[in-house]
N, C-alpha and C positions, 0 to 999 in steps of 0.2 A: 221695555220687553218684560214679560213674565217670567217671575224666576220662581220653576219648579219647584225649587229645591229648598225654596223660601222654607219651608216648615221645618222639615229633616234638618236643617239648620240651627231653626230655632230650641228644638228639642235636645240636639244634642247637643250645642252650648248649656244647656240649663242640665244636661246629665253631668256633663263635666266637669261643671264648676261644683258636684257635690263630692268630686274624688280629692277635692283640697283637704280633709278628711284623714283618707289615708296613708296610715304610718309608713307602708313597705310599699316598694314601688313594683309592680310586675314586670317579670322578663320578658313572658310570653303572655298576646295578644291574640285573641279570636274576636273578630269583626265578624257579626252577622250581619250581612245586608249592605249591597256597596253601596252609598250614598255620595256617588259626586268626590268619593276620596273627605267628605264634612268629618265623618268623625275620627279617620285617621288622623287625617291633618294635627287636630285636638289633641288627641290623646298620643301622638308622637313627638309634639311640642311639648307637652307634661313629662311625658317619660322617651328622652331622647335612647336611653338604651335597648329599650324595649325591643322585640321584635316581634312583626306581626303576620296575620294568615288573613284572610278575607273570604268570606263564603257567599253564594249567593246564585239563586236559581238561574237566573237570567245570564246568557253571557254578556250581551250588550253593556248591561250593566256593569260586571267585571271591567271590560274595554274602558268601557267611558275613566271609572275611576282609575285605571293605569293611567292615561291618558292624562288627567288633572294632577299625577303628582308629579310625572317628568321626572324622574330620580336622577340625581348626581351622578357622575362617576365616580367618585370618593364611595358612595354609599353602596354601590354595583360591586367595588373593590371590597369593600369589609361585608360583605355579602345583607345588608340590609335595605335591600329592596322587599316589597309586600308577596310571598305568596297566595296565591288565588287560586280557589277550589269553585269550580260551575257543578252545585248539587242543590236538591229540593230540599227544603227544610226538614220535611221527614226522616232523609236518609242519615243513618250514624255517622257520627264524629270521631274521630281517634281520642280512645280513653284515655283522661288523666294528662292532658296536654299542654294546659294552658293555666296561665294562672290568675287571668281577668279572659271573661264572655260579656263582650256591649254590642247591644243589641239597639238598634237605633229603626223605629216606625216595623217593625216587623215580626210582632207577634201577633200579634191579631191577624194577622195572613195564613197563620199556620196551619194546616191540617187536620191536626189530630194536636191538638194545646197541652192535654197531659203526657204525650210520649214526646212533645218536644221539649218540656221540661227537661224530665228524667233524660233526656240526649245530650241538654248542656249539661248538666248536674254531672254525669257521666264524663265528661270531655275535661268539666275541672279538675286541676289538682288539688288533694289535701287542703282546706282551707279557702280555694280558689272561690274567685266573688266574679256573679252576674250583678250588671248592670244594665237596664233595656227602659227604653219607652214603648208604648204603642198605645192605640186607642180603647176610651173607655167605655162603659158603658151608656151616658148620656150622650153623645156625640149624634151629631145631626136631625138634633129635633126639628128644625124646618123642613127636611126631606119627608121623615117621618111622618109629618102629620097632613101634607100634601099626600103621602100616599094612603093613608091612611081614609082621609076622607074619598079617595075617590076606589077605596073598595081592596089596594094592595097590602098588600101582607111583609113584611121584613122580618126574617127569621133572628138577622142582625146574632148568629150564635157565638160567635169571637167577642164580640163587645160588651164585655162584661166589666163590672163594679167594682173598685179597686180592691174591696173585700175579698172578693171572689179571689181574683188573682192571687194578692195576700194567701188564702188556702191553697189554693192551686201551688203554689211555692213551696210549701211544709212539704209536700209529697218529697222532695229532692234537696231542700234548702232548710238551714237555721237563720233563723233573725231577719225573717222576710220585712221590710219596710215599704211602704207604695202611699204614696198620694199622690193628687189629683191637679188639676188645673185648666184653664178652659181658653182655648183661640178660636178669633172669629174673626174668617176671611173673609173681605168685602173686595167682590168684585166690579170695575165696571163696564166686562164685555163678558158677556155668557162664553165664548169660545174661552174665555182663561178660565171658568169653571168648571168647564169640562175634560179641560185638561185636567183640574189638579183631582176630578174624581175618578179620574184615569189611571195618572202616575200616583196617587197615594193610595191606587186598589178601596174606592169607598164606596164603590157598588159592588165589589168584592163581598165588604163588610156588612155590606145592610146588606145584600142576598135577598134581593125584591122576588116576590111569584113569578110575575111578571116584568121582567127587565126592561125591553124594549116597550111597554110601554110606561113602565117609569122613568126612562128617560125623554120621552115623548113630553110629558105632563112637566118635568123639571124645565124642559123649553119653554111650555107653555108659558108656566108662572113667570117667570123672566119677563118674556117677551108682554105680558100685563102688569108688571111693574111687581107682582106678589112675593118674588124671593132674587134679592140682589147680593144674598148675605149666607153662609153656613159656619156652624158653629162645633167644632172639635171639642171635646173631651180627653186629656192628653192624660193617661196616666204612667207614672214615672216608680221604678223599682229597683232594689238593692236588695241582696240575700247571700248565705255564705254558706258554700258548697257542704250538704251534710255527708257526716263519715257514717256510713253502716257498716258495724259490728259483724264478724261472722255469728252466726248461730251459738249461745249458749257462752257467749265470750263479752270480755269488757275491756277500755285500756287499762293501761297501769301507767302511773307518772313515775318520776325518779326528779326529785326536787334536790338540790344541791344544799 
């Protein structure tokens, strides 16, 4: 059976094993993007005190991940079961809330990418650290250049360079870090490819002229043997929530 979720998995094991890392453990947890319950799981096995909130446009999605964690009744009793907020990415967060944002396959989704920054940057507390994957800028060159030859256009505006990103992050963050890395799924039924450019929004991402019939030509090639294979661009990031100064003002330390 095809497992969806194959990717989002994969990413967010490789986020998480970069939080070995860090010194102080967070209390509070914002999950952007329910994933199958993949990166709770993770990150509530690292940080068992933790508690957390989960966000995410879809409810179904919501559902599903309640559903895969099945929480204890010990955990119901000391009240750490996951809250779940069904909202668009766009919409604000409760300021200053949280003291780790991981964000797993869902920036590149977003709307409007510079005000979703500024929204988690906003939502950190003091210090608080984003952690997120999502796709980069080279990601499905096979797609790309089937449409391309036959006259479509991909605005592809979310999939940007991990540079890019990196700047985009200064706007709201200190000590942006981000690199790269590359997965390449090999299918051998066109119907499990289509799923996964479904469920991972990647005609979302590439934003053809014409959609329906770039998915038309994505069959075709298949069904002639020309594309059994597509190729992600996975970029991976860490930054730490920057403190703005009022107006005309600096801190002061008191060193002991």
């Amino acid at each position: 059976m095809h497992d969806l979720w194959a990717v989002h998995r994969h990413l967010a094991t490789e986020l998480d094993s970069r939080l070995a890392l860090l010194r102080n453990a967070p209390t509070t947890v914002t999950l952007i993007g329910a994933d199958a319950d993949i990166s709770h799981q993770l990150l509530a096995t690292r940080y068992p005190d933790a508690r957390f909130h989960e966000y995410d446009e879809h409810s179904e999605q919501l559902h599903h991940a309640a559903i895969q964690r099945k929480p204890k009744l010990l955990d119901k009793w000391r009240g750490k079961t996951v809250g779940q907020t069904c909202q668009n990415l766009n919409e604000p967060l409760p300021e200053n809330s949280a003291d780790m944002l991981f964000s797993n396959l869902k920036l590149h989704q977003a709307p409007d990418t510079a005000n979703i920054l500024q929204n988690w940057s906003n939502h950190l507390k003091p210090d608080g650290l984003l952690f997120f994957s999502c796709l980069g800028g080279n990601s499905l060159p096979e797609i790309r250049s089937l449409l391309t030859e036959h006259g479509i256009t991909c605005a592809a505006s979310n999939l940007r360079d991990m540079h890019d990103w990196g700047d985009m992050l200064l706007q709201g963050f200190n000590d942006p870090i981000t690199d790269t890395a590359r997965v390449q799924l090999a299918y051998e039924r066109f119907a499990d490819m289509q799923q996964d450019m479904q469920h991972l929004k990647l005609w979302q991402a590439l934003q053809p002229d014409r959609l329906p019939e770039a998915e038309r030509l994505l069959q075709i090639a298949w069904e002639q043997g020309k594309l059994s294979h597509i190729t992600l661009e996975t970029v991976f990031g860490h930054a730490i929530k920057k403190i703005r100064q009022p107006e005309n003002t600096r801190p002061i330390h008191f060193y002991r």
